[in-house]
C-alpha positions as YAML, in Angstrom:
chain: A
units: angstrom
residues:
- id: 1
  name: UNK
  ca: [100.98, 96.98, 81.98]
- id: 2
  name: UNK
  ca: [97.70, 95.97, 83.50]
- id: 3
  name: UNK
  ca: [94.81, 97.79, 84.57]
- id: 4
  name: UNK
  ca: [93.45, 97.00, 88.31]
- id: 5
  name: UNK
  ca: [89.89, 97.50, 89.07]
- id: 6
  name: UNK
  ca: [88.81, 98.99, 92.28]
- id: 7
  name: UNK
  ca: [85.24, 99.02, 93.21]
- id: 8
  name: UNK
  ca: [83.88, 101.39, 95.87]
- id: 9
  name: UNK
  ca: [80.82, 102.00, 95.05]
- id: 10
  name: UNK
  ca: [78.70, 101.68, 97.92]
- id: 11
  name: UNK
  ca: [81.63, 103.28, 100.64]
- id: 12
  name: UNK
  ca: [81.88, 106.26, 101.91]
- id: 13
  name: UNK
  ca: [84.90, 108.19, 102.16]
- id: 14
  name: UNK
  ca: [87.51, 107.66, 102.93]
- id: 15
  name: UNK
  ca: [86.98, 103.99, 101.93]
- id: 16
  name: UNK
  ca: [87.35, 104.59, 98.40]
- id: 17
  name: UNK
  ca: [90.56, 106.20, 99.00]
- id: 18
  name: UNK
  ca: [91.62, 104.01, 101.27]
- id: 19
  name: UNK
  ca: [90.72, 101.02, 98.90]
- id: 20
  name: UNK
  ca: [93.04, 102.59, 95.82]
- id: 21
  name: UNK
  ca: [95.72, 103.35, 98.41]
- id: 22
  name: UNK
  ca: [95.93, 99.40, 99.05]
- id: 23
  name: UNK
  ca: [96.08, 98.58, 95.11]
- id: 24
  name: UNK
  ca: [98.06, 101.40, 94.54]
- id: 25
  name: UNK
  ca: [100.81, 99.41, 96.79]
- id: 26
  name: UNK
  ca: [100.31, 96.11, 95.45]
- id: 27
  name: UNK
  ca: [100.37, 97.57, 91.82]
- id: 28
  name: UNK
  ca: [103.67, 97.16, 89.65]
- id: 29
  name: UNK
  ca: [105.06, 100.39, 88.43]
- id: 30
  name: UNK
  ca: [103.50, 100.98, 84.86]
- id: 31
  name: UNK
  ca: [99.98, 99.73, 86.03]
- id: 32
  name: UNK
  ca: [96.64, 101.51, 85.38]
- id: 33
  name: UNK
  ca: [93.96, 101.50, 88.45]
- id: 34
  name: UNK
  ca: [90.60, 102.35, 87.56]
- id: 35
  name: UNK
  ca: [88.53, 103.47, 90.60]
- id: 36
  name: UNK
  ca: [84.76, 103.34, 90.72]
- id: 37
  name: UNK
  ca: [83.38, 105.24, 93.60]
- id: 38
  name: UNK
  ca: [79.97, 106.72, 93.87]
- id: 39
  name: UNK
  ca: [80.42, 109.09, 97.23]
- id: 40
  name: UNK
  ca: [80.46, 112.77, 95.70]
- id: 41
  name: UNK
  ca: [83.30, 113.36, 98.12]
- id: 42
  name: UNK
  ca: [85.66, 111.17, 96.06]
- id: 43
  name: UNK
  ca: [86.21, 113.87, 93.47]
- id: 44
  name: UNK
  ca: [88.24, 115.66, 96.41]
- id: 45
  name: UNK
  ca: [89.71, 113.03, 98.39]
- id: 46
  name: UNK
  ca: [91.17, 110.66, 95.34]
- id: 47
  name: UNK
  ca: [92.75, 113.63, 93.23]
- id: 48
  name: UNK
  ca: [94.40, 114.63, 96.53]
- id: 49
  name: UNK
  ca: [95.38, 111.42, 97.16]
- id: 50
  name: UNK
  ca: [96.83, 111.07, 93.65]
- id: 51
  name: UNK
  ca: [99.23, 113.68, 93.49]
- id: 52
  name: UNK
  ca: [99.97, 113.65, 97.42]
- id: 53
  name: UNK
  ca: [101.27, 110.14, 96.22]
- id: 54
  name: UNK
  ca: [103.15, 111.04, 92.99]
- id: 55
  name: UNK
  ca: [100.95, 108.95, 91.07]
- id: 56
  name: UNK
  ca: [99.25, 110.06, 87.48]
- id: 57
  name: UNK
  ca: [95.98, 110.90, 87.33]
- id: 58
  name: UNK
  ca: [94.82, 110.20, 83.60]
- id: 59
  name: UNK
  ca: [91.23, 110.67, 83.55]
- id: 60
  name: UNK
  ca: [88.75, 111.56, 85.96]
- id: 61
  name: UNK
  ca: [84.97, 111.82, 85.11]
- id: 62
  name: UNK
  ca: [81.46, 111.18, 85.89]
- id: 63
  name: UNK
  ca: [78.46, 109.34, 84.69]
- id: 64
  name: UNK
  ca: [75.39, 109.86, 86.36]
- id: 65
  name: UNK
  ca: [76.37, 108.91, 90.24]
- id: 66
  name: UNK
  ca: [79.46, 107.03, 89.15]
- id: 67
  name: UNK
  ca: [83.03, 108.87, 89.44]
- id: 68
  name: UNK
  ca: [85.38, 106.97, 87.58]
- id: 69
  name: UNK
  ca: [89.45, 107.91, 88.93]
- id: 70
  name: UNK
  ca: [91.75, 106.18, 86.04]
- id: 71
  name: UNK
  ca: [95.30, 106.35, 87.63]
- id: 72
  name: UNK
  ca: [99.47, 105.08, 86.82]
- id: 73
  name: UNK
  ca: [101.54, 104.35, 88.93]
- id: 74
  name: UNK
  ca: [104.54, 105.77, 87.45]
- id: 75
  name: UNK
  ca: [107.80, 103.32, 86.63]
...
């Protein structure tokens, strides 16, 4: 398992979603993808995102202006 870091900070949507979409793909089944977005709008887009995709969503929080998405891609 490895965890894939996605940096968006500094986008606006729908580039954050857009960017985990990409490593979502290229990630092996198992793999964690932590997403780091700072547009408020990501704590609607990237949970939709998540389970429009089947995918996991294990965590989602925020620290200060920071969202931080931690997803699996299931096996």
């Amino acid at each position: 398992m490895t965890e894939i870091l996605v940096d968006a900070r500094g986008h606006r949507c729908p580039v954050p979603t857009l960017r985990l979409r990409r490593a979502c793909e290229a990630a092996a089944p198992g793999d964690v993808l932590r997403l780091l977005a700072d547009d408020p709008l990501a704590r609607i887009d990237v949970p939709h995102y998540v389970a429009e995709a089947g995918l996991e969503m294990v965590a989602l929080e925020a620290e200060g202006p920071v969202i931080t998405a931690v997803i699996r891609k299931p096996r």
